[in-house]
PyMOL Python script that loads the backbone (N, CA, C, O; Angstrom):
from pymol import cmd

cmd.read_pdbstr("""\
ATOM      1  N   UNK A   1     -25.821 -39.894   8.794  1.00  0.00           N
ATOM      2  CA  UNK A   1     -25.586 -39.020   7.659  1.00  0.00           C
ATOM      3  C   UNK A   1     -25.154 -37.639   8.118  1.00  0.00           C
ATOM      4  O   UNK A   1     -24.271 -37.090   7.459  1.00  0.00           O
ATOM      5  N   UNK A   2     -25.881 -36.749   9.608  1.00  0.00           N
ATOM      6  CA  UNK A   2     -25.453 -35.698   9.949  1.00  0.00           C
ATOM      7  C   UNK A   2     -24.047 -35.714  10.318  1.00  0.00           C
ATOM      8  O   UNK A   2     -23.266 -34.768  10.203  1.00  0.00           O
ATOM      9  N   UNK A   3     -23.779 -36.949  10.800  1.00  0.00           N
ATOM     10  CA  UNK A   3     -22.580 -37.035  11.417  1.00  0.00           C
ATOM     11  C   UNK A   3     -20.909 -36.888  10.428  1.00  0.00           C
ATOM     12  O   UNK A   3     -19.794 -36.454  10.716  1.00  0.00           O
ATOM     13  N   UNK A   4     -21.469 -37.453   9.300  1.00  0.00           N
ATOM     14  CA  UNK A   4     -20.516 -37.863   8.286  1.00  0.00           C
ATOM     15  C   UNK A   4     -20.702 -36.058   7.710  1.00  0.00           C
ATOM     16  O   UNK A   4     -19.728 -35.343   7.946  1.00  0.00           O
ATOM     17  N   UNK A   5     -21.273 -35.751   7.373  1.00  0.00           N
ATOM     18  CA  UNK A   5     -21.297 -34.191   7.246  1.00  0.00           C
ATOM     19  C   UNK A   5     -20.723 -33.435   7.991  1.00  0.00           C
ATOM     20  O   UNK A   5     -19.803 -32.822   7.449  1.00  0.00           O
ATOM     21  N   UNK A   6     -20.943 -33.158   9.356  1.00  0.00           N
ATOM     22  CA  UNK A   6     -20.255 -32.247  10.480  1.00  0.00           C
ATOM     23  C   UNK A   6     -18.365 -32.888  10.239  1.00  0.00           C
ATOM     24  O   UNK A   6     -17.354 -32.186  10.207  1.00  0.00           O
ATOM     25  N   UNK A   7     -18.468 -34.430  10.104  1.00  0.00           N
ATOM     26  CA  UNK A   7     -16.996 -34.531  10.616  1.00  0.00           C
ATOM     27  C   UNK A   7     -16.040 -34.057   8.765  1.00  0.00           C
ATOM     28  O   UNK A   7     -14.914 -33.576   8.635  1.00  0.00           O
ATOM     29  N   UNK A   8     -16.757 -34.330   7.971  1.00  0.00           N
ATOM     30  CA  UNK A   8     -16.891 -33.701   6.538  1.00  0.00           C
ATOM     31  C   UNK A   8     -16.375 -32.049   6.231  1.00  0.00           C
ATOM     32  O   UNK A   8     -15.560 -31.703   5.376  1.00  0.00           O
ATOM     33  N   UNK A   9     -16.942 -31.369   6.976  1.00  0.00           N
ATOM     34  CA  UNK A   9     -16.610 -29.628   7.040  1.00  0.00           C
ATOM     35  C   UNK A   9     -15.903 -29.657   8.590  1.00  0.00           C
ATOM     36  O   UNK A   9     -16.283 -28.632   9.157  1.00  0.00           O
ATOM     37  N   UNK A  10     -15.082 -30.391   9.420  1.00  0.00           N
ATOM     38  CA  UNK A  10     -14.247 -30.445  10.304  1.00  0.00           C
ATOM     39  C   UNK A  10     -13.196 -30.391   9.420  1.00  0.00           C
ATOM     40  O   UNK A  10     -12.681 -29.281   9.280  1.00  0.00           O
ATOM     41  N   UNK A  11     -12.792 -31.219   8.852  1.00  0.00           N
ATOM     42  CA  UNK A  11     -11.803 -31.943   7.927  1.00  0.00           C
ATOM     43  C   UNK A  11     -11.571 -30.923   7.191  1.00  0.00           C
ATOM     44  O   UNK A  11     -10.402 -30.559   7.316  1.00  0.00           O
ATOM     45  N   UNK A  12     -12.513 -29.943   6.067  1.00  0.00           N
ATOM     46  CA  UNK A  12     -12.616 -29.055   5.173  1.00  0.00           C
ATOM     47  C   UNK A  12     -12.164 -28.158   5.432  1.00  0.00           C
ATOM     48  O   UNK A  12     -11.744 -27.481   4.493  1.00  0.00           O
ATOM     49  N   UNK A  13     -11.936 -27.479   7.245  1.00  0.00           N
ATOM     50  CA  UNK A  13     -12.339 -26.078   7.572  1.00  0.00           C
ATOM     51  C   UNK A  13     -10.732 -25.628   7.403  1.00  0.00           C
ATOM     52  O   UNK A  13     -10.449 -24.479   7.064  1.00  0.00           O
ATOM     53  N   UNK A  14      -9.931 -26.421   7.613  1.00  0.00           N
ATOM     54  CA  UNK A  14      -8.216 -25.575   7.158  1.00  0.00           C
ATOM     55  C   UNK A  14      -8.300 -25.281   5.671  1.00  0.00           C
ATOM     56  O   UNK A  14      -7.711 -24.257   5.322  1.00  0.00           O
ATOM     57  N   UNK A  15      -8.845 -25.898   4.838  1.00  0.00           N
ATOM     58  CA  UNK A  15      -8.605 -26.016   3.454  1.00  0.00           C
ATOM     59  C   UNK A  15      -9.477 -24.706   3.137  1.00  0.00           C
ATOM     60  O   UNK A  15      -9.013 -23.917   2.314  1.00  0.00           O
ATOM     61  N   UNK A  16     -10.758 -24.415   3.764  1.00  0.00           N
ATOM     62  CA  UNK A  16     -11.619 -23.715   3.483  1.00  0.00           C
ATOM     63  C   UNK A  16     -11.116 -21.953   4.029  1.00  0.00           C
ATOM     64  O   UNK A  16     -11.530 -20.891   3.566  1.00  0.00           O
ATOM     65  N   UNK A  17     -10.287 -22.135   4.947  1.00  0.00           N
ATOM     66  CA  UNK A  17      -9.489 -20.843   5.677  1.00  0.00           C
ATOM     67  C   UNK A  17      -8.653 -20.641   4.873  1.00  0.00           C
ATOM     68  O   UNK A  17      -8.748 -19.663   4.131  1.00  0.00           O
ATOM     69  N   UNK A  18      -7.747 -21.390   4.807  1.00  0.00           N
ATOM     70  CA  UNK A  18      -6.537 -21.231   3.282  1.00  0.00           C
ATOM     71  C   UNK A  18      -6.893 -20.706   1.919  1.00  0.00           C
ATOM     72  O   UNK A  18      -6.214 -19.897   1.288  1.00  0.00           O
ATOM     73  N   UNK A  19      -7.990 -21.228   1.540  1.00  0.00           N
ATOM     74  CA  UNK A  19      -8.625 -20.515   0.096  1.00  0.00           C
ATOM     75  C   UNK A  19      -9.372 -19.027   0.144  1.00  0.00           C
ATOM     76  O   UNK A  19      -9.383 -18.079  -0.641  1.00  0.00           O
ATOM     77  N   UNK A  20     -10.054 -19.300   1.571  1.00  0.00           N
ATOM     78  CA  UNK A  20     -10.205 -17.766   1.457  1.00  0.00           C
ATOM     79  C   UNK A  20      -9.245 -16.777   1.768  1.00  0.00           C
ATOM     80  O   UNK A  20      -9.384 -15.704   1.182  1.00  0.00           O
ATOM     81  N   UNK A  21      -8.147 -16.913   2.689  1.00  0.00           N
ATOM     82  CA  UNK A  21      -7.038 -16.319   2.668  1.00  0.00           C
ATOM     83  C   UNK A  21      -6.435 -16.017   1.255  1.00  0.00           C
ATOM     84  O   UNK A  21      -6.322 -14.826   0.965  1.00  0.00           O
ATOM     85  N   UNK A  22      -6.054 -16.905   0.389  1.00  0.00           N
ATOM     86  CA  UNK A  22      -5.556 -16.184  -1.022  1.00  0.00           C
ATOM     87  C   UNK A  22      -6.772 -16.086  -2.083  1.00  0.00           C
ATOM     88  O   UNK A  22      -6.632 -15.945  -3.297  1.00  0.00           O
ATOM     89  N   UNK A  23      -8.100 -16.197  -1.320  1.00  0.00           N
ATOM     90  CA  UNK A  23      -8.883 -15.278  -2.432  1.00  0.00           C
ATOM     91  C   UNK A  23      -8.656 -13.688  -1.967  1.00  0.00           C
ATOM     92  O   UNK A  23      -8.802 -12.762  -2.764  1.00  0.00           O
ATOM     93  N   UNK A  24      -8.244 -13.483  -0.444  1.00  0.00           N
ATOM     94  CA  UNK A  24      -8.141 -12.122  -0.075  1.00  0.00           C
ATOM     95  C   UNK A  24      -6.850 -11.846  -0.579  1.00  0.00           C
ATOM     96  O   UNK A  24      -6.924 -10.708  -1.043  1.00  0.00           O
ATOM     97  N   UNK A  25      -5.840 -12.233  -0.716  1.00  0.00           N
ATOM     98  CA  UNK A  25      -4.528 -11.890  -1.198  1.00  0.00           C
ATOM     99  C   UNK A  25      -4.235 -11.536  -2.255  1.00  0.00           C
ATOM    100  O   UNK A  25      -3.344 -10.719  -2.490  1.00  0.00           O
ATOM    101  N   UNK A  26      -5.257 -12.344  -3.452  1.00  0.00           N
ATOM    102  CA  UNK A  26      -5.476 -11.750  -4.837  1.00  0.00           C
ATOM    103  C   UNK A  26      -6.487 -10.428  -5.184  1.00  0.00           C
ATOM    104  O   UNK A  26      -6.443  -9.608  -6.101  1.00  0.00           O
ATOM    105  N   UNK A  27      -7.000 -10.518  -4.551  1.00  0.00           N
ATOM    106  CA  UNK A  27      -8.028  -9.013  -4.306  1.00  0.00           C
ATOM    107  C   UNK A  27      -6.915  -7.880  -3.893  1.00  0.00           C
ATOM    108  O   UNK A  27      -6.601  -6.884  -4.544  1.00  0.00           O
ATOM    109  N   UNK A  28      -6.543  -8.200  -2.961  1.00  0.00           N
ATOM    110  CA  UNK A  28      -5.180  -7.304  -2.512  1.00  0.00           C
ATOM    111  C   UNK A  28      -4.221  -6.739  -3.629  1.00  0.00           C
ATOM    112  O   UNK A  28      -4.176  -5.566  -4.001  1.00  0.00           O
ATOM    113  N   UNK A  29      -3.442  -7.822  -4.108  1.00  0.00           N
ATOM    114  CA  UNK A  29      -2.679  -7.619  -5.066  1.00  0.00           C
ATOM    115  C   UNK A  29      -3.391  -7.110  -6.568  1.00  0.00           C
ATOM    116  O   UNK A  29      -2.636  -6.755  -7.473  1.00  0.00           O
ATOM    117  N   UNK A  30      -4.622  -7.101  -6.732  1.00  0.00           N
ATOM    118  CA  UNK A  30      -5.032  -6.329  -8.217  1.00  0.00           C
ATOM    119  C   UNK A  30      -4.704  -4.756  -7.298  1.00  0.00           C
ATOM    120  O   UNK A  30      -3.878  -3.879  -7.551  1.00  0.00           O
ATOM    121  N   UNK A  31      -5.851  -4.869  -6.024  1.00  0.00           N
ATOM    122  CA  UNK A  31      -5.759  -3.307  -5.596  1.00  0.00           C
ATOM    123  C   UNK A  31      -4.369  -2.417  -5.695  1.00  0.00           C
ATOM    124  O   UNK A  31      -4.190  -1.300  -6.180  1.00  0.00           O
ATOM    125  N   UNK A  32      -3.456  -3.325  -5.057  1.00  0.00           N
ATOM    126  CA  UNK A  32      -2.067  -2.468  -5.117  1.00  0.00           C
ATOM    127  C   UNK A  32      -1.766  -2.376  -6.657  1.00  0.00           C
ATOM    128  O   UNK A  32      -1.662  -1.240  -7.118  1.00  0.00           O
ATOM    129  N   UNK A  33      -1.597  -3.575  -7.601  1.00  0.00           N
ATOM    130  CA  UNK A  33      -1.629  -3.073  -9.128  1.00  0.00           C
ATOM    131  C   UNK A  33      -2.015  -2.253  -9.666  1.00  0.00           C
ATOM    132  O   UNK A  33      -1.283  -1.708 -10.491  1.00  0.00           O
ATOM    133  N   UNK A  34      -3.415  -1.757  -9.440  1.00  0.00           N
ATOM    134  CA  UNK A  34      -4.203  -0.803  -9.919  1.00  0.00           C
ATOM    135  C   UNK A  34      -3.323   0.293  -9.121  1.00  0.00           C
ATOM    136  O   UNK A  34      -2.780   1.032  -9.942  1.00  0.00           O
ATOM    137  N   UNK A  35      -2.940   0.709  -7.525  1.00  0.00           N
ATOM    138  CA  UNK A  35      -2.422   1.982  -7.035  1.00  0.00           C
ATOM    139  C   UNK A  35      -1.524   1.916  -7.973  1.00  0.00           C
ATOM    140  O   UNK A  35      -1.485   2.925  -8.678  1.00  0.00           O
ATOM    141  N   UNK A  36      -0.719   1.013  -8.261  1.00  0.00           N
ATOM    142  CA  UNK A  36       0.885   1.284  -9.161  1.00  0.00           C
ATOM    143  C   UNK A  36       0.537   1.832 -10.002  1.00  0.00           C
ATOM    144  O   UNK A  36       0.634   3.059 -10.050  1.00  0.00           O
ATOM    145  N   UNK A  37       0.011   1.109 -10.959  1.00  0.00           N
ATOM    146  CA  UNK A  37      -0.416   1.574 -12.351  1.00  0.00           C
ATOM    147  C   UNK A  37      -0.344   3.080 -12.440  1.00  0.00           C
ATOM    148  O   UNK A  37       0.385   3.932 -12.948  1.00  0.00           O
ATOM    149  N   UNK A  38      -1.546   3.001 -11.640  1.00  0.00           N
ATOM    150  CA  UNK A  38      -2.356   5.072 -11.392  1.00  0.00           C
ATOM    151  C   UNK A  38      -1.185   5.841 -10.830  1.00  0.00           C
ATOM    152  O   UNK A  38      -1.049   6.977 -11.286  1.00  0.00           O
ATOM    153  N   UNK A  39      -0.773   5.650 -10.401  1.00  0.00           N
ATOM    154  CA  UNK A  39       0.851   6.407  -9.725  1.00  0.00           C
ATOM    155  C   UNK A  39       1.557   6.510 -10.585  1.00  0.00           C
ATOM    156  O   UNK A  39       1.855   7.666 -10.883  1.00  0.00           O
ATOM    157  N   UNK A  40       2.074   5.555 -11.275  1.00  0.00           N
ATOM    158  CA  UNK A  40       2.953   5.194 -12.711  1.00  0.00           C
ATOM    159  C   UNK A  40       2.328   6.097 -14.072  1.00  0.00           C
ATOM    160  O   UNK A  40       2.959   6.604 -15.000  1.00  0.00           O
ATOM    161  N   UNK A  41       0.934   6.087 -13.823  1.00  0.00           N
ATOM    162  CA  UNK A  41       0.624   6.867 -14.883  1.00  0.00           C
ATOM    163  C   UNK A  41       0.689   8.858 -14.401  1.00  0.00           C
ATOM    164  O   UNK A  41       1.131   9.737 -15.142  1.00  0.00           O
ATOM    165  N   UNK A  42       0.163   9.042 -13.128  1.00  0.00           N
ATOM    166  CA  UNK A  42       0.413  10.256 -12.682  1.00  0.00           C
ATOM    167  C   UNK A  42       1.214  10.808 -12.879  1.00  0.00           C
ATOM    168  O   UNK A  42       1.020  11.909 -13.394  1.00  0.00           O
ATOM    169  N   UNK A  43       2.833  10.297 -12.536  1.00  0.00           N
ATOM    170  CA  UNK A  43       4.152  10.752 -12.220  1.00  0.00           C
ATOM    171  C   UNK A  43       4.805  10.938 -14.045  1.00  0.00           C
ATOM    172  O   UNK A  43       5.908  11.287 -14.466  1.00  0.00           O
ATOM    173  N   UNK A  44       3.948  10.655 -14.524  1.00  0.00           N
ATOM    174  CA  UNK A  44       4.522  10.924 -16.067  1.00  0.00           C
ATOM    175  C   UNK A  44       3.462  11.911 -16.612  1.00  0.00           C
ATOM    176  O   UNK A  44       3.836  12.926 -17.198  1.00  0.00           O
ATOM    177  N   UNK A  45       2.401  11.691 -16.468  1.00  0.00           N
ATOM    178  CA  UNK A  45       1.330  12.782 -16.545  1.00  0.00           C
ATOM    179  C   UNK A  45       0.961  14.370 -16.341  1.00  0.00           C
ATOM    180  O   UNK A  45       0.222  15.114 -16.988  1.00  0.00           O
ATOM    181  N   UNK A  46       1.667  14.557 -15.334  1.00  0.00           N
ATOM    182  CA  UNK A  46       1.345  15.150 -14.131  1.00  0.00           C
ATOM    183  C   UNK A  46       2.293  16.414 -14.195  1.00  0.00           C
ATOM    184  O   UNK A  46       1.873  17.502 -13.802  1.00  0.00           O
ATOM    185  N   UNK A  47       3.755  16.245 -14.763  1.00  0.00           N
ATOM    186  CA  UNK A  47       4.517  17.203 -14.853  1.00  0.00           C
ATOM    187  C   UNK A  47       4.253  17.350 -16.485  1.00  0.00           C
ATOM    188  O   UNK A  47       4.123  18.549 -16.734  1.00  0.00           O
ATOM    189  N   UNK A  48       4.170  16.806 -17.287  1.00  0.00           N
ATOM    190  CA  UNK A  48       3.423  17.049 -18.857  1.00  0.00           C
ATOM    191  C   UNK A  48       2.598  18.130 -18.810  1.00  0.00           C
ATOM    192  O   UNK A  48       2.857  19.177 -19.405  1.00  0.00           O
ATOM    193  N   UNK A  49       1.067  17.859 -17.770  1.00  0.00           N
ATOM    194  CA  UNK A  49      -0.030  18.967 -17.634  1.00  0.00           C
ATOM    195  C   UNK A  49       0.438  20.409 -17.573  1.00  0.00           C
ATOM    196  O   UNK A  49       0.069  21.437 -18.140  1.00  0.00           O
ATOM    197  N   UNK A  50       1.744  20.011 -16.342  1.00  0.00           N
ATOM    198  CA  UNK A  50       1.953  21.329 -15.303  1.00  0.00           C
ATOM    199  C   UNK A  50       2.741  22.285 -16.375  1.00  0.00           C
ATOM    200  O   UNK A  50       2.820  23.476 -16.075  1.00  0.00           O
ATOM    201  N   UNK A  51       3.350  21.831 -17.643  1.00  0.00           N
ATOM    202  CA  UNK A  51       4.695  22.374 -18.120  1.00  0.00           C
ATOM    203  C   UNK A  51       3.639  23.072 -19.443  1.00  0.00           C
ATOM    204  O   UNK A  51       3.908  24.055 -20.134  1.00  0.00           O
ATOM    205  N   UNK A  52       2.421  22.224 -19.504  1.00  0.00           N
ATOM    206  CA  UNK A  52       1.875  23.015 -20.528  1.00  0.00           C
ATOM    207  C   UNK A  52       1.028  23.931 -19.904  1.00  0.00           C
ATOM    208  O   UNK A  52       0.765  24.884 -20.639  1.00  0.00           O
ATOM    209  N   UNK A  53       0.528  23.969 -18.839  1.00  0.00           N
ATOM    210  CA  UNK A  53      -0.251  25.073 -18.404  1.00  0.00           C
ATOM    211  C   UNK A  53       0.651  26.321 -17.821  1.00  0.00           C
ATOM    212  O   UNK A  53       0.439  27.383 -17.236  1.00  0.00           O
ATOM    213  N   UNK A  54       1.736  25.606 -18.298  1.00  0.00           N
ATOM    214  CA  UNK A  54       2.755  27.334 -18.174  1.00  0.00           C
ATOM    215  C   UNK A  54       3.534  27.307 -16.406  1.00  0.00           C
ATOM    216  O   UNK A  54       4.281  28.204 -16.015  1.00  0.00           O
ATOM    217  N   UNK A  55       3.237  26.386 -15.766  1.00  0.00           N
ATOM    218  CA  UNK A  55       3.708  26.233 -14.387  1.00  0.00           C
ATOM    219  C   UNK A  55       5.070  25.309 -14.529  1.00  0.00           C
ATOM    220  O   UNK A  55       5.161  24.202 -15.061  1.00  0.00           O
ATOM    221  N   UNK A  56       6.132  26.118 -13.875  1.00  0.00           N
ATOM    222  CA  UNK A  56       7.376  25.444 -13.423  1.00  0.00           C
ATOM    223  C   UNK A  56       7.390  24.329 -12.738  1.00  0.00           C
ATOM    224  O   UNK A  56       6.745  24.205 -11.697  1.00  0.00           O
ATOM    225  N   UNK A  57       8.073  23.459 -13.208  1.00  0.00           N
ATOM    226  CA  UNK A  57       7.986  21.711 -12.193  1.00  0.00           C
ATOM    227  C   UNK A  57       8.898  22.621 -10.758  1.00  0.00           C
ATOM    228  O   UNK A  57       8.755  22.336  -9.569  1.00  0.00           O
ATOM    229  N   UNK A  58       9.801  23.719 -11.309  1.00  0.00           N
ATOM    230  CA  UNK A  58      10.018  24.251  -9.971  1.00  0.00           C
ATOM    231  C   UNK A  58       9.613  24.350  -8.988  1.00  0.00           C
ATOM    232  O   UNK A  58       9.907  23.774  -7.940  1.00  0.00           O
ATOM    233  N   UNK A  59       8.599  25.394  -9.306  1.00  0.00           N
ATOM    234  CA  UNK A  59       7.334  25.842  -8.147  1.00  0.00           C
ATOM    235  C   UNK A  59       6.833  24.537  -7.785  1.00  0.00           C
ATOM    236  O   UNK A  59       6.318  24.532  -6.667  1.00  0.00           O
ATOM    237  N   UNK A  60       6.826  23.244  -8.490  1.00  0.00           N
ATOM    238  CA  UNK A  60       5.869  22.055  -8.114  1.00  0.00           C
ATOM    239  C   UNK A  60       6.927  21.289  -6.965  1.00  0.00           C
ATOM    240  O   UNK A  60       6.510  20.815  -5.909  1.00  0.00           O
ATOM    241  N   UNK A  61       8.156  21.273  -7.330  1.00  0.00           N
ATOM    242  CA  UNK A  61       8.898  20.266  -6.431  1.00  0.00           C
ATOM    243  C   UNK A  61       9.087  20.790  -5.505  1.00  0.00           C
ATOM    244  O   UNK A  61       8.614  20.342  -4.461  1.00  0.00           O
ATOM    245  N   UNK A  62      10.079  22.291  -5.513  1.00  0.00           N
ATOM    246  CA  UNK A  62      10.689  22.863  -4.185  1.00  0.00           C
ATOM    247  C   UNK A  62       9.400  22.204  -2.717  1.00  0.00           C
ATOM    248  O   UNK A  62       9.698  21.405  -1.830  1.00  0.00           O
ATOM    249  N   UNK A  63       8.319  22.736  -2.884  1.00  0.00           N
ATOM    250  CA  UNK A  63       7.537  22.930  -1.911  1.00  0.00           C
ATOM    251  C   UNK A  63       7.249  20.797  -0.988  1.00  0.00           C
ATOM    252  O   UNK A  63       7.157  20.276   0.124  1.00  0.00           O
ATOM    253  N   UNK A  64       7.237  20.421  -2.406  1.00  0.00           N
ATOM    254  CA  UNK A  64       7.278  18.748  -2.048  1.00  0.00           C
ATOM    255  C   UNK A  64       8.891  18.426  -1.660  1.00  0.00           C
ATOM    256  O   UNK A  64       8.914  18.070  -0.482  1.00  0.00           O
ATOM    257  N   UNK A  65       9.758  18.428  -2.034  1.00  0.00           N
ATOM    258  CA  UNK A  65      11.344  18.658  -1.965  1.00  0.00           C
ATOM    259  C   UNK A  65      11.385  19.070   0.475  1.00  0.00           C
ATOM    260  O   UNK A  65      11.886  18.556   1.475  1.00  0.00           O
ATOM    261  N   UNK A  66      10.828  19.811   0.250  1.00  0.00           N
ATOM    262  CA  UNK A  66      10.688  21.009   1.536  1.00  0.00           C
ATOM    263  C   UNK A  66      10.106  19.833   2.762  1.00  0.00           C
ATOM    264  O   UNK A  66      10.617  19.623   3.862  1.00  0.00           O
ATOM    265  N   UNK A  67       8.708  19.080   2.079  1.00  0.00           N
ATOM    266  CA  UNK A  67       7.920  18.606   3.126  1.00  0.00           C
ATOM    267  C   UNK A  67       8.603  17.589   2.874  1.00  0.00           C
ATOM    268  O   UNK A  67       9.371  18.016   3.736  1.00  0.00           O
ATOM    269  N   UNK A  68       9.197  16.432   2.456  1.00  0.00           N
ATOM    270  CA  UNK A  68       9.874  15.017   2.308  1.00  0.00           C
ATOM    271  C   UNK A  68      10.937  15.376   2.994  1.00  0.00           C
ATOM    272  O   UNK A  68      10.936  14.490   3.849  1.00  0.00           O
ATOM    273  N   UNK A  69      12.148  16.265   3.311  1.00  0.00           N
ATOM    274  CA  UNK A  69      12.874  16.882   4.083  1.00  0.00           C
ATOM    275  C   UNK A  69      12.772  17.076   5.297  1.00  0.00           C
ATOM    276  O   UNK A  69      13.581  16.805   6.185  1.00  0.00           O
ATOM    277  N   UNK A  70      11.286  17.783   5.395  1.00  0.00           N
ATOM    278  CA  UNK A  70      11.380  18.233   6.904  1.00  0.00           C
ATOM    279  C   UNK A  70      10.587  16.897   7.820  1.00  0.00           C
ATOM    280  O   UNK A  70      10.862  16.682   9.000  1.00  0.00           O
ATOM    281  N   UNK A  71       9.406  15.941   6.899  1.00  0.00           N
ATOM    282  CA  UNK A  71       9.296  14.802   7.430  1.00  0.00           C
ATOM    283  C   UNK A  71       9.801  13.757   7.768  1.00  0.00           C
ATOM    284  O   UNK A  71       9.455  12.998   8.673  1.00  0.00           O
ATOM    285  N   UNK A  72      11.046  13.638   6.708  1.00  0.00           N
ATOM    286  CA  UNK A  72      12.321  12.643   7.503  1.00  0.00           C
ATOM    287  C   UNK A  72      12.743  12.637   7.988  1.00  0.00           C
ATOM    288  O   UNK A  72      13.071  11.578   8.523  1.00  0.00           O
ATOM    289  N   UNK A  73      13.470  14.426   8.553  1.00  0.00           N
ATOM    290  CA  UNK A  73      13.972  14.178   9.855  1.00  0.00           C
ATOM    291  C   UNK A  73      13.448  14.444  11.049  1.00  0.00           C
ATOM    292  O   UNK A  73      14.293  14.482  11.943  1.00  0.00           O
ATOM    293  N   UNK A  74      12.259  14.657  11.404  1.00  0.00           N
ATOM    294  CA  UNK A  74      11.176  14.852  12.451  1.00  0.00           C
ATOM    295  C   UNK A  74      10.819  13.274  12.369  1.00  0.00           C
ATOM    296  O   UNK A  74      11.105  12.597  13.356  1.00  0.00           O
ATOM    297  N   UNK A  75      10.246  12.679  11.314  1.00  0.00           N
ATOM    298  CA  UNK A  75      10.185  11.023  11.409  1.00  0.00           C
ATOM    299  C   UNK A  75      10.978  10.119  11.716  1.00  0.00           C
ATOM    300  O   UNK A  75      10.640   9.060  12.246  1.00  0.00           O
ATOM    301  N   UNK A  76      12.478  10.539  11.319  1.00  0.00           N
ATOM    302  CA  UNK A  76      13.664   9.049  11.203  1.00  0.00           C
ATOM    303  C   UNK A  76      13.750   8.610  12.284  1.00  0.00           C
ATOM    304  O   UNK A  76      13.936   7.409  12.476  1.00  0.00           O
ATOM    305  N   UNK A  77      13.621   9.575  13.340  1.00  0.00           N
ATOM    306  CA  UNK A  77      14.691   9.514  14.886  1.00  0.00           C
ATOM    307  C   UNK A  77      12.928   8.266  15.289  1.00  0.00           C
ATOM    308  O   UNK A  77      13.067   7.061  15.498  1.00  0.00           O
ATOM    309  N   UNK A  78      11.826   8.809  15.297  1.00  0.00           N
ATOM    310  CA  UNK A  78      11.191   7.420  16.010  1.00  0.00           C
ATOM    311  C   UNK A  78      11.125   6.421  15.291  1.00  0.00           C
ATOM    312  O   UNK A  78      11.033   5.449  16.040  1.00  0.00           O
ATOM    313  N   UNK A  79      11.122   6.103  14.218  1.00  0.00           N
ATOM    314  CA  UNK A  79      11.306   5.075  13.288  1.00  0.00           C
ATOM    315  C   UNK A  79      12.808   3.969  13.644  1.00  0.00           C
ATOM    316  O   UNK A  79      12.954   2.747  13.685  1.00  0.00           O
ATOM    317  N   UNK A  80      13.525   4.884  13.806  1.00  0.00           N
ATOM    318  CA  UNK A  80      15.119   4.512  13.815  1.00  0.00           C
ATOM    319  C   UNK A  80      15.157   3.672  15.363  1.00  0.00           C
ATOM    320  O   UNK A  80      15.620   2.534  15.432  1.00  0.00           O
ATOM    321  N   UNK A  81      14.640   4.354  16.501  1.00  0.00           N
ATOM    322  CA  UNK A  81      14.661   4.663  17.620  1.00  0.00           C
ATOM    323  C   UNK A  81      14.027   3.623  18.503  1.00  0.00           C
ATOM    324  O   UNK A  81      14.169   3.566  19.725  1.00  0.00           O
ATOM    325  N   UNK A  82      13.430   2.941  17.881  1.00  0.00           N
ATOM    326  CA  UNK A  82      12.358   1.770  18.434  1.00  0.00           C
ATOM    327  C   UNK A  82      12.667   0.545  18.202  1.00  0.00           C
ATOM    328  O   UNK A  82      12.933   0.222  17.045  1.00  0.00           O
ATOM    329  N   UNK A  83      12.702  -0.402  19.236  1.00  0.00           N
ATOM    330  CA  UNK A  83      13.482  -1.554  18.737  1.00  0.00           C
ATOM    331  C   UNK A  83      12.591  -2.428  18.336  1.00  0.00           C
ATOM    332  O   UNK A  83      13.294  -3.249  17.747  1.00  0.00           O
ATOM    333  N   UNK A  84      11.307  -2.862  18.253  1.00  0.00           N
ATOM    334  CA  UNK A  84      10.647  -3.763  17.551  1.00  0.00           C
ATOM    335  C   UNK A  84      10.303  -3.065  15.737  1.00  0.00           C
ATOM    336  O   UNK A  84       9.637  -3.692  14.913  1.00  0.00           O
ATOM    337  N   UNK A  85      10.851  -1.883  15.507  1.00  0.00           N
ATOM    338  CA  UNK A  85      10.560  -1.402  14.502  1.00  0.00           C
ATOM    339  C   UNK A  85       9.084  -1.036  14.141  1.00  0.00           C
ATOM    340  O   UNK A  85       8.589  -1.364  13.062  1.00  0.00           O
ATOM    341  N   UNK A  86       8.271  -0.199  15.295  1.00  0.00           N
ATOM    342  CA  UNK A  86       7.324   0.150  14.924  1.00  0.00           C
ATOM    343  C   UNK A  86       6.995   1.337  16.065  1.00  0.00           C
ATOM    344  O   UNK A  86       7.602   1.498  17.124  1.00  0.00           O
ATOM    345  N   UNK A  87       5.950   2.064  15.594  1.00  0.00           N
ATOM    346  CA  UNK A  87       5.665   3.179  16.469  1.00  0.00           C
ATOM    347  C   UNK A  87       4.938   2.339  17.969  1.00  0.00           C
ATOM    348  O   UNK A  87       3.864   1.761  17.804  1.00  0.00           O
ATOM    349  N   UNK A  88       5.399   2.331  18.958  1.00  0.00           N
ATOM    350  CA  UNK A  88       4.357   1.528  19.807  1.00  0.00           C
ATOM    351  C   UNK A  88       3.384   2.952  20.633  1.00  0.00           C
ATOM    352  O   UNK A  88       3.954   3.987  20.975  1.00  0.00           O
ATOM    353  N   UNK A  89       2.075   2.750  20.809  1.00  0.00           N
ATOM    354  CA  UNK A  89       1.117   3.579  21.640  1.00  0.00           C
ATOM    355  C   UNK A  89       0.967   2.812  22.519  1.00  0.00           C
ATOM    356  O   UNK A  89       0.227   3.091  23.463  1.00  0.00           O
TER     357      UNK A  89
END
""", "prot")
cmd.dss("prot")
cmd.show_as("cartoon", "prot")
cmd.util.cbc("prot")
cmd.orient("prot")
């Protein structure tokens, strides 16, 4: 009877790796849904707040505008630059 059991969850253990793999994949994918969502709701939100509290989306972008600028091109060249496409340490 032990035997028919052990060779029982031998047999099981790919099936049992596979299911927990896309129970983690669906956990995953609500999490990133939920980041979208909240991002999706921010980016419409967010300049609404700023325009009624009397602050220029000006003053809000230039300075973000500035750092997305100066991080792409200080970033592109190792990004670009590496042939497996990743930073290697």
């Amino acid at each position: 009877m032990n035997e028919n059991i052990d060779e029982l969850l031998c047999k099981l253990d790919d099936e049992i790796d596979r299911k927990c793999l896309e129970i983690k994949q669906r956990n995953r994918n609500k999490i990133l849904q939920t980041v979208f969502i909240t991002t999706c709701v921010l980016f419409i939100i967010l300049p609404i707040v700023l325009i009624f509290a009397g602050v220029s989306l000006w003053t809000f972008c230039i300075p973000a505008i500035i750092f997305f600028t100066i991080s792409f091109s200080l970033l592109s060249p190792l990004a670009l630059n590496n042939k497996s496409g990743g930073l290697e340490i």
